[in-house]
N, C-alpha and C positions, 0 to 999 in steps of 0.2 A: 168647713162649716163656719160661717158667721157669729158663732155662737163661742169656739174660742178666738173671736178678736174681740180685740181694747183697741177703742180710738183714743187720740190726745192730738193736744196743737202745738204744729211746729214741727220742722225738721227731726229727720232719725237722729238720736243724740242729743233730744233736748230734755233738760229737767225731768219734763212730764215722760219720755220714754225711759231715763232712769226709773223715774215712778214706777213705771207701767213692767219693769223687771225684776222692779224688789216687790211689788204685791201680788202679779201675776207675772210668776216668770214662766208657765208653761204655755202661754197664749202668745197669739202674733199681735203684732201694732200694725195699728191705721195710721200714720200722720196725717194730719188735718188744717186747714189754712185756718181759721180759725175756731173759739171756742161753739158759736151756735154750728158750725159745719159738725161735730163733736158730733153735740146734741143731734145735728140732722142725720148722723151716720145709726146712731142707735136706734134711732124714731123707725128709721127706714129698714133696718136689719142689716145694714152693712157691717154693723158689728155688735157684741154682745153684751161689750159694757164702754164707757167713759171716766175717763180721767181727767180731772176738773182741780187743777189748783185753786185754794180760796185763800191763802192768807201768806205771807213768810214772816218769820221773825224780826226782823230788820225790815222790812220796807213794809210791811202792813197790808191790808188785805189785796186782795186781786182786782182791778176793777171791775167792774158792769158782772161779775160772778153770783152775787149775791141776789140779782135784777134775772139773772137767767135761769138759776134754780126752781123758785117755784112757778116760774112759765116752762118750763122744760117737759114735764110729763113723766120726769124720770124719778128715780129713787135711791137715794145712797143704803148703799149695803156695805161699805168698808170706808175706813178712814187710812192713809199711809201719813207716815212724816216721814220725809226725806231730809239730809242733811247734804248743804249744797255744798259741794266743793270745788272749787274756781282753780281753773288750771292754763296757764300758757301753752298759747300750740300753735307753731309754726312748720314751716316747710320742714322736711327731713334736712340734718346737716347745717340747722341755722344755729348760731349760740345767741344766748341772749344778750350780749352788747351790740349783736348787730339788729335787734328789734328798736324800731322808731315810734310805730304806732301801734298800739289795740283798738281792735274793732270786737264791737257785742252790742248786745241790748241795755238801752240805758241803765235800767238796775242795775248790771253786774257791773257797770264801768263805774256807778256810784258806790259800789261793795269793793272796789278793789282801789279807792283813792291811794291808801299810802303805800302801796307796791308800785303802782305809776308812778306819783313821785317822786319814789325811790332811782327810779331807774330810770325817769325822764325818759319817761313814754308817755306819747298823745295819745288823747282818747278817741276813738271814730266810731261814730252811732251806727248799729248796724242795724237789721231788721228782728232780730230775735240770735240768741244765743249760738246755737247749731246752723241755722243760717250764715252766724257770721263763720263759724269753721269753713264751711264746704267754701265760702268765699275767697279764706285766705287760700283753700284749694287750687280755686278755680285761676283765681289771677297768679299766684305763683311769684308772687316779689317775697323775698326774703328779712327785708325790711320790716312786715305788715305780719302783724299774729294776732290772735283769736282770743277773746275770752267765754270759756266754755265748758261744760263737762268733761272727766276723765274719756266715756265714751265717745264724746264727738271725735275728739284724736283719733281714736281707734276706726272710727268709721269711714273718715277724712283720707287716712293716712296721716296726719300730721306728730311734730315729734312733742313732748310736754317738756317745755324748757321752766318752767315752775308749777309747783302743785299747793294746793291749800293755800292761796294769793288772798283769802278773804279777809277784809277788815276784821269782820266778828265771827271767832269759832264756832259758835253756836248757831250758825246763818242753817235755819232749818226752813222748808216748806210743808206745809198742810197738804196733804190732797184729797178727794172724794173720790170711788168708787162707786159708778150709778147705773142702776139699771133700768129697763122695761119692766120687772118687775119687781114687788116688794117684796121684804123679807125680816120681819121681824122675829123670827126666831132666834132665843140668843142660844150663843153660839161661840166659842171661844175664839181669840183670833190665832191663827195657826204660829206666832212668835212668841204667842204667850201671854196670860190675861185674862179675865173673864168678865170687867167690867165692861158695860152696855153704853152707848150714847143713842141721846134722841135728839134730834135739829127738829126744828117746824119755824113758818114763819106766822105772823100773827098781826090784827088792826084791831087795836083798842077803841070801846065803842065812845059815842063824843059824851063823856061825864066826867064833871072836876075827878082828880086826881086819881083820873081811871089805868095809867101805865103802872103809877105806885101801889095803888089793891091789886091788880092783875098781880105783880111780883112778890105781893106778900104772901102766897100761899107756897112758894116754893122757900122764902125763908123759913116759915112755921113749921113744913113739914123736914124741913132738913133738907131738900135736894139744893145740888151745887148746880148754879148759872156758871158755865166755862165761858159761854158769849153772851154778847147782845150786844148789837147793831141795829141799826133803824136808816130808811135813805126813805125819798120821797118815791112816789108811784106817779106814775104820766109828768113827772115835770111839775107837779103841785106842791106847794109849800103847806096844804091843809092834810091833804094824802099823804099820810106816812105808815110803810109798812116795818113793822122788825122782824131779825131774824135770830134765832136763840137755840145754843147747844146746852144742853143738860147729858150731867149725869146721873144712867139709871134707863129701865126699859117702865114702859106705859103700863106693863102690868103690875110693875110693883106698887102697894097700898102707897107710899109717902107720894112718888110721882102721880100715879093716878088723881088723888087727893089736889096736889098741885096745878096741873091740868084741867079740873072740873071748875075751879075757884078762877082759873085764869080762862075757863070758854064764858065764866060769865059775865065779864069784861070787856070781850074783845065782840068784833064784829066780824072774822074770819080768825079761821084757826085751823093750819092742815100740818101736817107730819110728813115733813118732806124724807126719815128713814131713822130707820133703828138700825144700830150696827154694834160692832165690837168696839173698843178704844184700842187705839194702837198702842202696845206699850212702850213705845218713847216718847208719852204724855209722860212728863214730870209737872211738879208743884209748880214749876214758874211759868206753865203755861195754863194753870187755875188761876181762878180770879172766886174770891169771896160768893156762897152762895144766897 
């Protein structure tokens, strides 16, 4: 049944199918070439839900992610954080002074500067993370290793000639859980927790200092802004839409309160989901509400 698969993009062994084991590990993955193909899998019932990275610690949000959620038609029902862990993988039998180059996806080859370095290894741009495993696979030089999940090794065959390579220990990603349908029922999340999050995006209507009153109903009632983001809509520098996580569910009186005060400001305003908070939200990934 279509209904337990999760899509994500990118080869088996990328990030996103980590994701996709630590939030639902009783469901099968879809890999998918890219994020709208995701989206196109779920629209169509290939699968039952998507897996949508929006941000990592260290490199900052995802691009065109934020541009695709509220055209999507989908709806977040779970949040995961993943903690990225960067791992060397080569042919079986290779050591590592005999590695010259890594190949991965830009990011992880800018995450792992001083272990290259270190070991006077070049970087080689690959197409995505799990991509570049199956690569160091496929061509078979001994030379030439991977930067990639503990999983991609495993899935590859390849052997982990170093593990935890990452610049910053704290290298975590964001991910969304979306479906065809909504769900705001709260709901604990099965790690443990009970606090709510709400995303929605929102266009402030054209009135002097109409973003500033929109936002002050969430300081007076006490709810916490975790995000806010704003990017342009069609390529217009006048079109600016945002996009904002709060914590708390729509029915509580302080959120509700904050909400009515911010629909009277804006000129759109839709609730892309109500979920659980994953608890390996800590303080330093609040921001003032």
């Amino acid at each position: 049944m279509t209904d337990n698969v999760i899509a994500f993009q990118g080869e088996l062994g990328a990030y996103s199918h980590q994701a996709c084991r630590i939030s639902r590990p009783g469901m099968e993955v879809l890999p998918c070439r890219t994020f709208e193909d995701v989206v196109e899998a779920v629209r169509n019932k290939k699968a039952g839900l998507a897996m949508l990275p929006v941000e990592n610690s260290t490199y900052g949000r995802v691009a065109d992610i934020h541009h695709l959620l509220p055209e999507s038609g989908l709806h977040i029902i779970d949040e995961a954080f993943v903690r990225v862990h960067i791992s060397l993988l080569a042919l079986p039998g290779t050591q590592l002074d005999q590695v010259t180059d890594a190949m991965s996806h830009t990011v992880l080859l800018g995450q792992c500067r001083n272990f290259l370095r270190n070991h006077s290894i070049r970087s080689v741009t690959g197409a995505d993370t799990a991509g570049s495993a199956m690569e160091v696979a496929r061509r078979g030089i001994p030379s030439l290793a991977a930067l990639a999940s503990p999983i991609a090794g495993e899935i590859y065959g390849l052997d982990e000639l170093a593990a935890e390579i990452e610049d910053f220990k704290n290298n975590t990603t964001r991910f969304l859980v979306m479906s065809r349908e909504a769900n705001h029922d709260r709901r604990p999340n099965p790690a443990g927790g009970d606090l709510m999050m709400t995303s929605f995006v929102f266009r402030v209507r054209n009135l002097p200092a109409a973003l500033y009153k929109a936002m002050g109903g969430f300081a007076t009632n006490g709810v916490n802004m975790t995000k806010l983001e704003s990017y342009m809509v069609n390529g217009s520098f006048t079109a600016t839409q945002f996009y904002a996580d709060i914590e708390g569910h729509p029915d509580d009186a302080p959120v509700a309160r904050a909400l009515e005060e911010l629909a009277y400001f804006t000129s759109s305003l839709d609730i892309l989901g109500v979920y659980p908070a994953d608890p390996r939200r800590t303080g330093a990934t609040r921001a003032a509400g």
